[in-house]
N, C-alpha and C positions, 0 to 999 in steps of 0.2 A: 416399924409399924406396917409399911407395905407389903414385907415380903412374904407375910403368908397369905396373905389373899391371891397375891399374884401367881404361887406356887398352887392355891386350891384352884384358880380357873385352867392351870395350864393342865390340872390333871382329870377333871372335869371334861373342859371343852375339845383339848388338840390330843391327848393321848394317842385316843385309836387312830387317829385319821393323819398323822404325821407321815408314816411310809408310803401309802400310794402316792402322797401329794410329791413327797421327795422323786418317787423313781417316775408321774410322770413330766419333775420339771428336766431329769436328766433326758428321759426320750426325747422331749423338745429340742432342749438342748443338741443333741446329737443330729435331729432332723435338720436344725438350723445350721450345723458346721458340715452335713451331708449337699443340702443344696448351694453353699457356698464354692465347698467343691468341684460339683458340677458347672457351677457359672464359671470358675475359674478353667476346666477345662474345655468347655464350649465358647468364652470369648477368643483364644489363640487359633482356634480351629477356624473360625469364620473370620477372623483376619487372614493367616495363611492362605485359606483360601480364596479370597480376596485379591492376595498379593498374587500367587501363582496363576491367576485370571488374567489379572493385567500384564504378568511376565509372557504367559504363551501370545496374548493379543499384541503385545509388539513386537515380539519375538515373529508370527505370522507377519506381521507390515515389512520386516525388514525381509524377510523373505519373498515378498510381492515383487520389492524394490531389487531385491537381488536376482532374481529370476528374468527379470525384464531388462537389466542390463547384459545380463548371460546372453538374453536371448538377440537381442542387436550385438552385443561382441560376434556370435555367431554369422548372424547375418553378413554382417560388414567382411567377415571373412570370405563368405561365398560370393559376396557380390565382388570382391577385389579377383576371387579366382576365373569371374565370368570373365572380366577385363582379362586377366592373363591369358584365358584364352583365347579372345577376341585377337589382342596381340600375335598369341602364336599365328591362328588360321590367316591373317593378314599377310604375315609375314613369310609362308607354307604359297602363300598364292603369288606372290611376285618369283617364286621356283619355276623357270619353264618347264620342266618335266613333271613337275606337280601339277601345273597349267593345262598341260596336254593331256597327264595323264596318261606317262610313255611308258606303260608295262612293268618291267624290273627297273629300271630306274628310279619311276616314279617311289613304287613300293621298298625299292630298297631308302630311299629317301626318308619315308614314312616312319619302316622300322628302325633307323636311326634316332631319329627322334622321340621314337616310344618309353625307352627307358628313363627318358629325362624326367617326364613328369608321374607323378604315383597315382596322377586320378585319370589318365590316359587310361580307356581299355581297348579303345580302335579307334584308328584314322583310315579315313575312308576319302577317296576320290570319284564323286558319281555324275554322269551323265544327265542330261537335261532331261531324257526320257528312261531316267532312274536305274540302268543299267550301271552297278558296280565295274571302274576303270580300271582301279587298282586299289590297294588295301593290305593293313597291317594283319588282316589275315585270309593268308594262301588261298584259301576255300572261297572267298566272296566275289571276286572278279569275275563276269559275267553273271551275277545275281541281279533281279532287277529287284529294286526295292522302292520303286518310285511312288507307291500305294500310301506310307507312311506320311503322315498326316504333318511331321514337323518338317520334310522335304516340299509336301506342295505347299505351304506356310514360304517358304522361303524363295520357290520362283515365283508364286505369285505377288508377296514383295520385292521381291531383288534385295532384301535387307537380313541382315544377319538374326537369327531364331534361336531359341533356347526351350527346350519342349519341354512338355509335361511327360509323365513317366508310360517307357512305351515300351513294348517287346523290340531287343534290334533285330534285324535281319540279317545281318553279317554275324554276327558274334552268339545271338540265340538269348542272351540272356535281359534280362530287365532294368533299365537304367535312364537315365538324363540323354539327351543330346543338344551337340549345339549345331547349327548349319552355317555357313558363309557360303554365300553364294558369288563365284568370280564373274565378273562384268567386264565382258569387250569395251572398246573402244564406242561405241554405237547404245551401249547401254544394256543392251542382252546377257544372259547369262551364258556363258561360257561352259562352265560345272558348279561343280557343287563341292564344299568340301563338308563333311560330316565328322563330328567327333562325339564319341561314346564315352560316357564319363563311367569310373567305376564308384557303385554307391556306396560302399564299404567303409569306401577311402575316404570319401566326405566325410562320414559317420564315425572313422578314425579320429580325422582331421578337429573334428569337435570335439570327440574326446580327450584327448591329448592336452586342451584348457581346461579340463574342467574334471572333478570328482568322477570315481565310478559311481558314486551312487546317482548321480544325475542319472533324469529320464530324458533322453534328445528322442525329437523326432523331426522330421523332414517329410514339407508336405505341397504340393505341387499346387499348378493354381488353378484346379478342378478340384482339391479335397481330397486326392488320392496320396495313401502314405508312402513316400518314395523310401524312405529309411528307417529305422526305429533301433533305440538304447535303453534298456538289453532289447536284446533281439528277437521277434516272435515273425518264425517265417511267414507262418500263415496270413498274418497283417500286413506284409507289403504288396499294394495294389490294390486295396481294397478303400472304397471311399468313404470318405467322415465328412460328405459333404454338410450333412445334417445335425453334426455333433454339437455342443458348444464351442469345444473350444476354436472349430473353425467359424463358427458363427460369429464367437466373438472379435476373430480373428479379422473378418469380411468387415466387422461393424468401423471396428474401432483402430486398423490395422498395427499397432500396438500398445502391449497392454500386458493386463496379466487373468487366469481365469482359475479356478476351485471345481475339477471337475474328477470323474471317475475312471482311474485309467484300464487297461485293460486288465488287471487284477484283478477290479472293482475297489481298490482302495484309493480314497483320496489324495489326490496332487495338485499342488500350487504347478502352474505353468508360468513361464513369461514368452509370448511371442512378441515377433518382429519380422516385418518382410523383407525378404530378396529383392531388392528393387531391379536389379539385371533380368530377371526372371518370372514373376511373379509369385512366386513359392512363398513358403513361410518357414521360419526357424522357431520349433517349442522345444522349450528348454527348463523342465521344473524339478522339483524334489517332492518323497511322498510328505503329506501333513502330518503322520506319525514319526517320521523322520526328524521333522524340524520340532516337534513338539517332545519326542521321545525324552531327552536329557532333562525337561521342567517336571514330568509328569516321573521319573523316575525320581529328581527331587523333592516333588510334590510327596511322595510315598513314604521315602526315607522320613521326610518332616513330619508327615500325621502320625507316623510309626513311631518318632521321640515324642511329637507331644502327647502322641496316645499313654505313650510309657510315662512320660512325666504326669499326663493323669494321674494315673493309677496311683503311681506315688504324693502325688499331690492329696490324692482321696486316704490314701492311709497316712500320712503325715498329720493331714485336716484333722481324720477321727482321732489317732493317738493325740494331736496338742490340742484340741476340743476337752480330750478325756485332762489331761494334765493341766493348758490353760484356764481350763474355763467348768468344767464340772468339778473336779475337786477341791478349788479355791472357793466355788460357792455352796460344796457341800462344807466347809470349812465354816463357810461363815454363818450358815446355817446352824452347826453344833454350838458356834459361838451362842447365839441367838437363843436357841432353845438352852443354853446353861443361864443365861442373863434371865428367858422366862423361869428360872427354875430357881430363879434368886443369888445365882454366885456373879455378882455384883463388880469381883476384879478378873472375869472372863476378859482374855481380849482373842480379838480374829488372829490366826496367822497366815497369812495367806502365802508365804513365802515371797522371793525375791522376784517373781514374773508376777506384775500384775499391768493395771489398766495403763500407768505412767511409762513403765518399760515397754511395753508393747507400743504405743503410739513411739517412743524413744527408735524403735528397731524399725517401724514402718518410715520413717520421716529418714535415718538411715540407708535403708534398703531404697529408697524414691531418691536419692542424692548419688547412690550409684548407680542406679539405673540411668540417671541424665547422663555421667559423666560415662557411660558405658555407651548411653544413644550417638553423647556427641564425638565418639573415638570412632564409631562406627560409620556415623557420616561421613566421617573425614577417612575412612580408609576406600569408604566406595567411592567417594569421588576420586582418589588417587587410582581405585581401580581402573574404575572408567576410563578418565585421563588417559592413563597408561594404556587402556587398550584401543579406546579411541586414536593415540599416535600410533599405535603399531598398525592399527585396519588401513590408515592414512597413509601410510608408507610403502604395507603390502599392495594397497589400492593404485600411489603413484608408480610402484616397480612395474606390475601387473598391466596397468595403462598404458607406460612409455612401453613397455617391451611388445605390448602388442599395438602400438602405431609404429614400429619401424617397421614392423610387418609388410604393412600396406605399401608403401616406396619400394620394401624390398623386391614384392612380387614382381614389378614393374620392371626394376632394374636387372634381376634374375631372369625374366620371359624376356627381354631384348636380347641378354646377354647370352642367351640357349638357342633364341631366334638367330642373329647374327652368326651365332658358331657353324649351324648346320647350311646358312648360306653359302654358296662356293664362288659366289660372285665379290666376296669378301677378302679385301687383299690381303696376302698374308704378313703385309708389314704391319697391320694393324689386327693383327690375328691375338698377340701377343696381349696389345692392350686391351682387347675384349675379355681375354681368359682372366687380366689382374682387375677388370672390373667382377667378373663372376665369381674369383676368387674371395676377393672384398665381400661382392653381398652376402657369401656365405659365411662368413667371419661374424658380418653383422649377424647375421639372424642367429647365427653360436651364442652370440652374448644375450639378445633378446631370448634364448631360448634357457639360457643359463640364469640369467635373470628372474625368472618364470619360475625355476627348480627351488634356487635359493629361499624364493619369498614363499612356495608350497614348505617347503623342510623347514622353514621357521614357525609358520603357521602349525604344523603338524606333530603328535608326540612322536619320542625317537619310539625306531622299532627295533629291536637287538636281537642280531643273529650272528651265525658264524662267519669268520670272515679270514683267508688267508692274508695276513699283515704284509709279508712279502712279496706277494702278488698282488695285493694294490697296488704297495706301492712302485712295483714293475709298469702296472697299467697306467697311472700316472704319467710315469715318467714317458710314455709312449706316445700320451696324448700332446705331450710339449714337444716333443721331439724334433715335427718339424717346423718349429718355429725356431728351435737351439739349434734346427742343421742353417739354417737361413744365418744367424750368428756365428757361424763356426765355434759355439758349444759342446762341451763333452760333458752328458750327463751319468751319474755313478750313482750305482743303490749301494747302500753299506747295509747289511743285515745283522744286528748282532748273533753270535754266535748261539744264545741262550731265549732268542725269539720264536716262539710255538708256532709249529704249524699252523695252529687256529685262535682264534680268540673271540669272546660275545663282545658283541656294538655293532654301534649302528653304520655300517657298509654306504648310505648315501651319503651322511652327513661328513663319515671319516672322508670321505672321496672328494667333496665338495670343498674340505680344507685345504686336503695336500692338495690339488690342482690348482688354487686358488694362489699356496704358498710358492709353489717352482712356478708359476705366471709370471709372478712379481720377481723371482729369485733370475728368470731367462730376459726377461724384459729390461731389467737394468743393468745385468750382467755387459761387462766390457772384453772378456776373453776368457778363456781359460773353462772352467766347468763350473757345473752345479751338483751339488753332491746330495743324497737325500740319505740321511743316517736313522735308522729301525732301531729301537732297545725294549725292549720289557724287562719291569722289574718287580719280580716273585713276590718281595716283602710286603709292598704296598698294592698290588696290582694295576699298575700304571703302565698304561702303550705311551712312548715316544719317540716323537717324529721332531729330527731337526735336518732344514735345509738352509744349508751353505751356499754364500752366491761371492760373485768375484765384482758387483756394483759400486759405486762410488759412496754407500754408508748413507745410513740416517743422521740428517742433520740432528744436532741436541734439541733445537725448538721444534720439530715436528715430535721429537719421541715422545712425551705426557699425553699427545693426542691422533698417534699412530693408529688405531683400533676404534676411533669413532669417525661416524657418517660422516661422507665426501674432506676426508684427510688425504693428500697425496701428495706424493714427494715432484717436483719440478725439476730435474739433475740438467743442469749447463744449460737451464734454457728453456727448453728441449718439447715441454708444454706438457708435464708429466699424464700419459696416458692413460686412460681410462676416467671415472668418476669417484673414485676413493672408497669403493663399496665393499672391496674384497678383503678388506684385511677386518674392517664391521661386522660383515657378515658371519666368515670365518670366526670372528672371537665369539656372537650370540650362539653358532650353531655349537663350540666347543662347551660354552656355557651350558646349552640343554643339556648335554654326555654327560653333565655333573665334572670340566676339565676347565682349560683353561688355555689360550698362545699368550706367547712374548717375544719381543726381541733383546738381540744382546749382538755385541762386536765380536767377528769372530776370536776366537781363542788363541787361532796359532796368529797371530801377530797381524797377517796381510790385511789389505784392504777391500772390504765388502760387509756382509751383515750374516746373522746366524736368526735366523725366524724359528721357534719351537712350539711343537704341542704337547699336550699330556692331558690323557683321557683315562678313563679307568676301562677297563679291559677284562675279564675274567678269561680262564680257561674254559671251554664247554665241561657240562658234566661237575 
């Protein structure tokens, strides 16, 4: 009885007016799955960026912190070099003929000594009324140069001077000086002795710790710039009394400062004073530099999630169009069949609807957690991991450069003493096996130094003669195998290429590493180092043969980890247990691997191997 009234209003009232209402609930529709879209690609953006805010703003702190350490590393270097010299001219003064000042003698004196030190550019012997006596060059004697400001500094103290940066007058060129002034018995000055430092060599000296990207400069205690890295001639001599970074330099004398260098681009500085001297040592990197790697990250990441946009926006519209307007134009048709009287209409809205979708969201949010919390867990282990690695590069870095400081010491007596002739020669002997010694040490402080930059660093691969390394190697052992009566052997195989791509420091740093240990524990006879390459796989290997007393069984599972070292009869096994650690990480970047194993032919000693991968050039 209903269903024709209900059929006459439905043709009556909705006929015409059903279409517009349909297409404008899909526009709606479509507006609402458009601006969903957009929220979904605007929340990742504004987090991203978020994140990468707070990555470069610590990223800048630790760079503060790292700049300010550079810059007193530095320091402390210069101030140990002022004492060396201090020592030297001390010891130059108890010389009678440097004393007097007796012509070729004195000078010949002088140029003996010149070559010992690399920041030597003249030694000069001057007169009370600044007349040049003698001097390590020819031309200066009879110069009078007593006008120089860091000369009358020094008789009018009778105390030892370190000047600000001055034209010299003996040598012409612009540099440092130090003065010691010799005092009679009576307390007067006797002369003067002058040393002319070269600025180069300081400017070297810094470099050689540290990155070439580092900006060094060297600045006197008037705000004049004695040095600068890289190098802009035009800037040395020129004053910054004004600048910040000396103002803040005056304020706070160390510190770190955000200022504009001579490019006009932004640089973190870290200074720290010379206290020998009054100078200062800045030491920064530019802010594009440290910020460079975030901000190219930061790019790549807006550039995916730009791209996951876009996809996001078309995914949105097509499952809008599939989700959610067809199912309700679906339900729709239902509805107008039910207004039309067909009574067993049912919806179909297929297998996606309201159930399955919260099903897929509740899904999709239970892998996301378990996605967040694997992620946690791998940056902490990042961290960790690299936190011990900065710990370690930090501890090598540190200890190597505090033997530094004793060595100076030990080194300038030991070069003082040599050039004295007052020095007996039965104890001539034991002077040279101390200088011997301190250069030993500062080898390993300096080898130390290499290792822990080549771990830090990616490899760099180039060409490299296999059997001339390993020639060079073997050169550098040498005379510590002629000290053992050692006979060291290259074995090259027959089918090893003139050339081969890897990396030339890191292979160098193994094999020297490996005939160390192989000359060090050896008891007679030789060390043999044997070359092979092999075509199939492309594998360089190096095995060196030693005639030592063998790895005990309980060291071998931890042969290749930090301060591991063999003790043989006693004997207090030398070194720190670093080189066989080192050697296996640095083999590990090459994508290789060392081992050991008992030699093959029967006798008694050890066989230590590497295997890198190697290509041919080309």
């Amino acid at each position: 009885m209903l269903a024709g009234p209900l059929r006459g209003s439905y043709d009556l009232a909705d006929g015409a007016a059903r279409p517009p209402v349909q297409a404008a609930s899909r526009v709606g529709i479509r507006s609402r799955v458009l601006a969903l879209a957009l929220m979904a690609m605007a929340v990742p953006a504004v987090l991203a960026s978020a994140y990468f805010e707070s990555r470069a703003r610590e990223r800048l702190r630790l760079a503060e912190i790292r700049a300010v350490d550079e810059a007193k590393a530095g320091a402390r270097d210069l101030d140990a070099l002022v004492a060396q010299i201090r020592m030297m001219v001390t010891a130059l003064s108890a010389i009678p003929e440097v004393r007097r000042g007796e012509g070729a003698a004195c000078a010949d004196t002088l140029r003996r000594l010149l070559p010992t030190a690399g920041w030597l550019a003249s030694l000069s012997v001057v007169r009370t009324d600044g007349y040049v006596l003698c001097s390590t060059n020819p031309m200066a004697p009879g110069l009078n140069i007593g006008s120089q400001l860091h000369l009358r500094q020094a008789l009018a103290s009778r105390r030892f001077v370190f000047s600000d940066l001055a034209i010299s007058r003996v040598h012409g060129s612009t540099g440092l000086h130090a003065v010691e002034p010799v005092l009679r018995e009576g307390g007067s000055v006797e002369v003067l002795l002058v040393v002319a430092l070269d600025s180069d060599w300081l400017l070297q000296s810094l470099l050689a710790r540290f990155e070439d990207e580092r900006r060094i400069g060297i600045v006197d205690g008037q705000g004049v710039l004695v040095a600068r890295h890289p190098p802009v001639p035009e800037a040395i001599g020129r004053s910054y009394e004004g600048s910040p970074g000396v103002v803040a330099a005056r304020a706070n004398r160390t510190g770190h400062v955000l200022v504009s260098g001579l490019e006009g681009r932004p640089i973190i500085f870290g200074f720290a004073p010379v206290e020998a001297s009054g100078a200062w040592v800045f030491i920064g990197r530019e802010a594009a530099a440290i910020l460079g790697p975030i901000e190219a990250e930061s790019r790549s990441s807006y550039l995916v999630l730009a791209l996951s946009g876009v996809l996001v926006l078309l995914v949105g519209l097509a499952g809008g169009e599939w989700l959610l307007i067809r199912p309700i134009a679906a339900l729709r048709r239902t509805i107008d069949r039910l207004a039309e009287g067909d009574l067993a209409a049912r919806p179909r809205l297929g297998q996606l609807s309201a159930p399955e979708l919260a099903a897929l969201a509740a899904q999709v949010a239970r892998m996301a957690e378990r996605l967040a919390a694997n992620e946690c867990e791998l940056i902490r282990a990042r961290d960790a991991a690299t936190a011990a690695s900065l710990a370690k590069s930090w501890f090598l870095a540190a200890a190597s450069h505090e033997l530094r400081t004793p060595l100076n010491s030990v080194l300038g007596w030991a070069q003082a003493l040599l050039i004295d002739p007052r020095l007996p020669l039965a104890l001539r002997d034991q002077v040279e096996d101390i200088g011997r010694a301190g250069w030993r040490l500062n080898e390993i402080a300096s080898r130390l130094l290499e290792a822990t930059r080549l771990e830090a660093e990616a490899p760099q691969l180039g060409e490299v003669d296999p059997a001339g390394l390993g020639e060079a190697c073997l050169d550098q052992v040498r005379p510590a195998a002629a000290e053992l009566g050692l006979g060291l052997v290259l074995e090259a195989a027959p089918a090893l290429p003139p050339r081969l791509r890897t990396d030339e420091r890191r292979l160098r740093q193994i094999l020297r590493s490996l005939l160390e240990n192989a000359v060090k524990f050896s008891r007679g006879g030789e060390v043999r180092l044997r070359l092979s390459w092999q075509a199939a796989t492309g594998l360089l290997r190096a095995e060196v043969l030693d005639h030592g007393p063998g790895v005990p069984a309980g060291l071998r599972n931890r042969l290749f980890q930090d301060f591991a070292h063999q003790d043989p009869a006693g004997q207090a096994g030398r070194g720190l247990g670093l080189g066989l650690s080192v050697s296996a990480r640095l083999a590990a970047q090459l994508g290789g691997e060392v081992g050991h194993a008992d030699r093959p032919d029967g006798q008694t000693g050890s066989l230590f191997w590497l295997q890198v991968p190697a290509a041919r050039p080309g």
